[in-house]
N, C-alpha and C positions, 0 to 999 in steps of 0.2 A: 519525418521522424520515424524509424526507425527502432523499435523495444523488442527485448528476446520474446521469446513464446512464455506462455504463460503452461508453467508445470514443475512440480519438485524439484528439479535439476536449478530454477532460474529459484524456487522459493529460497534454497539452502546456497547459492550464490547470492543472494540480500543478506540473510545469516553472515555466511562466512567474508563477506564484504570486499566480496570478487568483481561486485556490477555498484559501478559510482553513483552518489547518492541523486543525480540528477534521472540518472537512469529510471532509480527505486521510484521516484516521484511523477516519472514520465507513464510507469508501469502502474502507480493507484492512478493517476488521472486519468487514464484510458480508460482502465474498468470503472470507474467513478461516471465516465460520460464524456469527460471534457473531451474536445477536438480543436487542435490549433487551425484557425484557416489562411492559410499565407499570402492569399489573396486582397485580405483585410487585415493582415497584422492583427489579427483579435483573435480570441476563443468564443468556440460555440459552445453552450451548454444546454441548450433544449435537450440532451437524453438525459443531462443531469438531476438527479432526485430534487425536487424541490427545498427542500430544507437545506439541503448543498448550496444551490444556485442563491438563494435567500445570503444565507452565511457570507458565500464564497462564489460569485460573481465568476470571479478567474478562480483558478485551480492555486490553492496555497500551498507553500513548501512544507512540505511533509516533516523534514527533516529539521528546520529550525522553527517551524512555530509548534511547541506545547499546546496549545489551546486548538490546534486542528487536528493534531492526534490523539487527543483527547478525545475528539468527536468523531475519528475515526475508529479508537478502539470500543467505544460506546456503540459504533451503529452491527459491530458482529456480537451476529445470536448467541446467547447466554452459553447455547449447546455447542458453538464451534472455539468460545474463549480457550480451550485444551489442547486445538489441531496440531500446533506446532510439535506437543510434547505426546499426543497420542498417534498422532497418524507418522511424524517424519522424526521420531525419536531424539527431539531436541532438546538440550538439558538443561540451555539455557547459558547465560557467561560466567564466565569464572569470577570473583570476588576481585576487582583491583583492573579488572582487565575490559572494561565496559563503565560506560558513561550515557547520556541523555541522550547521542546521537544514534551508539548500537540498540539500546530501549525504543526509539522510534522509528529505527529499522525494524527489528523484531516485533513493533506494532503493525508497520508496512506487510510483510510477511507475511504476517498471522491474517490479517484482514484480506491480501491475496487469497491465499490457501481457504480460508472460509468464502471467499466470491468462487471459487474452483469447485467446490465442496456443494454448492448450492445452485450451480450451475452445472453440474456432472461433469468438467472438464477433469480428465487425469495426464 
């Protein structure tokens, strides 16, 4: 598996919905821990945070389940909730032109850029 680098260029291609949603999913489960082993058809999660691994054994779609993005925008720090609109000047979607899928991209994103952030990666 194969996911771009991790940096502004790839956050604001989630944004602007350049990189498909399997991609966006591929790119939290990496940083999240999970590793597919194709030797076993299974995933490994030992780097996974324990409350993750509890929840979420395998790695859940980012994109249709509500209830894991939920707990993905709950786990970025209070201080990073802002990143998208302070550090990569984003304004957010236009009224009419966004739905449940761009909001859980843009959750995607945002919880990137805060693992970037906290990590010193630029």
């Amino acid at each position: 598996m194969s996911i771009p680098a991790l940096n502004t260029d790839t956050i604001w291609a989630i944004l602007n919905d350049e990189i498909d949603d399997a991609t966006v999913n591929q790119l939290v489960w990496h940083y999240l821990g999970y590793r597919y082993q194709e030797q076993t058809n299974s995933w490994d999660n030992t780097h996974v945070a324990s409350d993750w691994q509890s929840e979420y054994p395998e790695p859940p779609d980012f994109i249709d389940s509500r209830p894991a993005t939920v707990k993905l925008t709950r786990s970025i720090p209070a201080e990073n909730k802002q990143l998208l609109k302070e550090e990569l000047g984003f304004k957010g979607y236009k009224i009419g032109e966004f739905g449940p899928r761009q909001t859980r991209r843009a959750t995607a994103a945002s919880w990137l850029l805060s693992y970037m952030k906290f990590n010193n990666i630029s």
